[in-house]
C-alpha positions as CSV (number, residue, x, y, z in Angstrom):
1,X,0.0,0.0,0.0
2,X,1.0,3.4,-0.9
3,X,0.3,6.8,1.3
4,X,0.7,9.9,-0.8
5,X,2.0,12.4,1.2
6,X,3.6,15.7,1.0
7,X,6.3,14.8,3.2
8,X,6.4,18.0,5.6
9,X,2.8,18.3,6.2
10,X,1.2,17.7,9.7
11,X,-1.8,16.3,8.1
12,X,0.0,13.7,6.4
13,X,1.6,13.0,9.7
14,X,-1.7,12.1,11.2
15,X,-2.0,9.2,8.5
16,X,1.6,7.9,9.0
17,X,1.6,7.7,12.3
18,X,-2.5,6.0,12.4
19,X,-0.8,3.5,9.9
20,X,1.9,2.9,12.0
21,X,0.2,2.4,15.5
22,X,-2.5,-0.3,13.9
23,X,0.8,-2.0,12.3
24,X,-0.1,-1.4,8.7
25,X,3.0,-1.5,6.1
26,X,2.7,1.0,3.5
27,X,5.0,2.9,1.2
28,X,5.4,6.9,1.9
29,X,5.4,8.5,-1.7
30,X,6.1,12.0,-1.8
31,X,3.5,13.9,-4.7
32,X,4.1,17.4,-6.0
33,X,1.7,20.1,-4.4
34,X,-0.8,22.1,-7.7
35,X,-7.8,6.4,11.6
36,X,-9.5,2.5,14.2
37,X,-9.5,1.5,17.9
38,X,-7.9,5.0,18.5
39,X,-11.9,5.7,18.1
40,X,-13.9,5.1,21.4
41,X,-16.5,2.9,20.1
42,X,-19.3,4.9,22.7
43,X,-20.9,7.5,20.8
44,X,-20.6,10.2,23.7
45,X,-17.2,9.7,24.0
46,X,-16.3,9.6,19.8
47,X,-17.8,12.8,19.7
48,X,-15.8,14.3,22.3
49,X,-12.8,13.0,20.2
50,X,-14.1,14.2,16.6
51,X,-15.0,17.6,18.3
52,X,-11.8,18.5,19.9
53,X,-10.3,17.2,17.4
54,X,-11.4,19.6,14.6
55,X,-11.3,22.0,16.5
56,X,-7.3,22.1,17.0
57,X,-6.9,20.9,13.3
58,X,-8.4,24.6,12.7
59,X,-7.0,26.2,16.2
60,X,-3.2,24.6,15.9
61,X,-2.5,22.8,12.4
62,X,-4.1,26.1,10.5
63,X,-2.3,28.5,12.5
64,X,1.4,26.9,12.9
65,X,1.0,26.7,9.1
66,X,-0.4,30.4,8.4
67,X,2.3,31.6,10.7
68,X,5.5,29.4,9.5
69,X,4.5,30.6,5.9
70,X,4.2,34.2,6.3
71,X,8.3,34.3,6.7
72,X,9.6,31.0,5.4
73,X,7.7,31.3,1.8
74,X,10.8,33.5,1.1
75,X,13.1,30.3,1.7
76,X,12.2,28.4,-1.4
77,X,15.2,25.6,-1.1
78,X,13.7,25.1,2.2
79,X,10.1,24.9,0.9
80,X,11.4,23.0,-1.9
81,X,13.2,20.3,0.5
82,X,9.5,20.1,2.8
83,X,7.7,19.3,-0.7
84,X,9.9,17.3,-2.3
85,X,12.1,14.9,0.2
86,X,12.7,12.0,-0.8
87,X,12.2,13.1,-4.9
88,X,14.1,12.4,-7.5
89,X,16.2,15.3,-8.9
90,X,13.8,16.2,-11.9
91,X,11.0,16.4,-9.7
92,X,12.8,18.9,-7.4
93,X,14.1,21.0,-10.3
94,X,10.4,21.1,-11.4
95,X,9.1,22.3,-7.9
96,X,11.8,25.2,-7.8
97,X,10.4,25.9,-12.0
98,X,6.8,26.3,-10.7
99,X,7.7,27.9,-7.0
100,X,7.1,31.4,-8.5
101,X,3.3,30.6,-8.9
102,X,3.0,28.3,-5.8
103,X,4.6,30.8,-3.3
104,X,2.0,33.5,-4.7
105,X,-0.9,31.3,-4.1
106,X,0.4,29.9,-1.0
107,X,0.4,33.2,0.1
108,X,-2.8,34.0,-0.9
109,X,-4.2,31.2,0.3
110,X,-2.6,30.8,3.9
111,X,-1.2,33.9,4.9
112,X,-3.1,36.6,3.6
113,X,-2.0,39.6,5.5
114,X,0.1,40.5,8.6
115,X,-3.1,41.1,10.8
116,X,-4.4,37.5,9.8
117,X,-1.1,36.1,10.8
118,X,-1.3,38.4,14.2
119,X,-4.8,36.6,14.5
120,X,-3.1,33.3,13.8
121,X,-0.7,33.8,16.6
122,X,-2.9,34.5,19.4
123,X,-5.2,31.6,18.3
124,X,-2.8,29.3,18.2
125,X,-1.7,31.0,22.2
126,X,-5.1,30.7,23.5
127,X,-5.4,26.5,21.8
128,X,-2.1,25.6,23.8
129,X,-3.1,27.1,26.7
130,X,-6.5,25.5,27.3
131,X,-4.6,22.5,26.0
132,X,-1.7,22.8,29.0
133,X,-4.8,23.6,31.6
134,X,-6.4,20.2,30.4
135,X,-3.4,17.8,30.4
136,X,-2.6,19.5,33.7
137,X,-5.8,16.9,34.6
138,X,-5.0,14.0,32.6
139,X,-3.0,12.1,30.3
140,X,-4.7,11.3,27.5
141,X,-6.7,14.5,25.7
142,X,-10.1,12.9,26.0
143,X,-10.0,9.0,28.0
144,X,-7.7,7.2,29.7
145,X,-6.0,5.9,27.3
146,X,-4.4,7.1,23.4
147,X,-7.3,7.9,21.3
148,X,-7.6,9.6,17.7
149,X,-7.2,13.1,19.5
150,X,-4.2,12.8,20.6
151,X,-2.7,11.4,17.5
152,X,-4.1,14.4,16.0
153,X,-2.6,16.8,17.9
154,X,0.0,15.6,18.6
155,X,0.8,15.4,14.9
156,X,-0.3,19.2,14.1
157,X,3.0,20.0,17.1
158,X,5.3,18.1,15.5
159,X,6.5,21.0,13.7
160,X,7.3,22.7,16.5
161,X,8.5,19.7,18.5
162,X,10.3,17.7,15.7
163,X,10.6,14.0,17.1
164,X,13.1,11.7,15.8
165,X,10.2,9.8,15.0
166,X,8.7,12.2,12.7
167,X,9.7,10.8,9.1
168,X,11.2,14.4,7.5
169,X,14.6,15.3,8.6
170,X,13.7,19.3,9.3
171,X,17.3,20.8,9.7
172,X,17.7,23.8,11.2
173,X,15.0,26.5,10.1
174,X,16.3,29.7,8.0
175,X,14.3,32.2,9.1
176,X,14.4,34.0,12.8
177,X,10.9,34.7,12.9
178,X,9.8,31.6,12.6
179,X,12.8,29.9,14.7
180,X,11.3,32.7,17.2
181,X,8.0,31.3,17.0
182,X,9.0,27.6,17.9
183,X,11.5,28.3,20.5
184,X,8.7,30.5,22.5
185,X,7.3,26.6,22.9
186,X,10.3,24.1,22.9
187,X,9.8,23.8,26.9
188,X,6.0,24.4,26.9
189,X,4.3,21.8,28.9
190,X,2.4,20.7,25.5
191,X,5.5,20.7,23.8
192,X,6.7,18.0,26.6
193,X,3.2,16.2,26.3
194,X,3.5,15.9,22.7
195,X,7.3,14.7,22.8
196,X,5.8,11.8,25.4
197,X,3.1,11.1,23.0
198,X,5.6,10.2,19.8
199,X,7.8,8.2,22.0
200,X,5.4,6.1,23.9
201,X,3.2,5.2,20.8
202,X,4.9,6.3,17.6
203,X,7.5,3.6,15.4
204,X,10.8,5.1,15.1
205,X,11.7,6.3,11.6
206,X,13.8,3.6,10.1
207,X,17.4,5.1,9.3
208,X,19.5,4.1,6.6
């Protein structure tokens, strides 16, 4: 089985990692841009998941992204290497050919305007927050146990946690904006949760 996946993307990450808990061998293939016991089977408690769960797709993965963009879209060997890892060298020269067009609409699409991002930012303050104030209670987001949730949010933080289990080798990021941005929540008591979460239930990358 094959997972298409842009290999930088936190919502792809969500995929991998489901496909990895449940022991399912599959074939990451990278694509140019242009989950089932992790589900309480009670339907109280599935909606609980499915709710909070959207929510911080919107609240975290939307954000992180709208706000890593607005500087890093001027990095396009960077861009280029979270598109295209593990490509071959045609492909990547054709991403760099087209990034022109795809940083416009990126921007367009994601970033919008400095107030947006401003928005973005607090947003994405007041999610980990009331995330910190609820794992101050618990473990797990939702039960008592590793659930759909928190594979999900857990995945839309790897960006800022970057595991050794996550399946893109980041290397350092170029810009100090965004570097900023992440360090502000490298000790954050989510960040810590989130590290927890990829070691205790996540495969390890295989190496070469």
């Amino acid at each position: 089985m094959k997972l298409l996946v842009f290999p930088h993307s936190h919502f792809c990450e969500k995929a991998h990692w489901a496909l990895d808990f449940k022991g399912i061998p599959f074939e990451p293939v990278a694509v140019m841009p242009g989950l089932h016991l992790l589900t309480p089977a009670d339907n109280e408690t599935r909606d609980a998941c499915v709710a909070l769960e959207q929510s911080m797709d919107a609240r975290l993965g939307e954000n992180i992204r709208c706000i890593l963009y607005q500087t890093l879209i001027d990095y396009p060997k960077f861009i280029g290497h979270c598109f295209t890892y593990p490509m071959p060298r045609l492909k990547r020269l054709a991403f760099y050919l087209i990034y022109p067009v795809l940083r416009r609409k990126i921007y367009q699409t994601y970033v919008i305007s400095d107030a947006f991002v401003d928005g973005a930012r607090r947003n994405f303050d007041l999610a980990m927050n009331e995330l910190e104030q609820r794992l101050s209670q618990q473990e797990y987001l939702v039960t008592d146990q590793f659930t759909r949730t928190d594979l999900s949010v857990a995945s839309m933080l790897s960006l800022i946690v970057v595991p050794r289990e996550h399946p893109l080798p980041w290397g350092e990021l170029p810009d100090p904006k965004a570097k900023a941005f992440l360090d502000q929540y490298r000790d954050h008591r989510v960040s810590d949760w989130v590290r927890k979460m990829y070691r205790d239930h996540r495969l390890p990358t295989p190496t070469d």
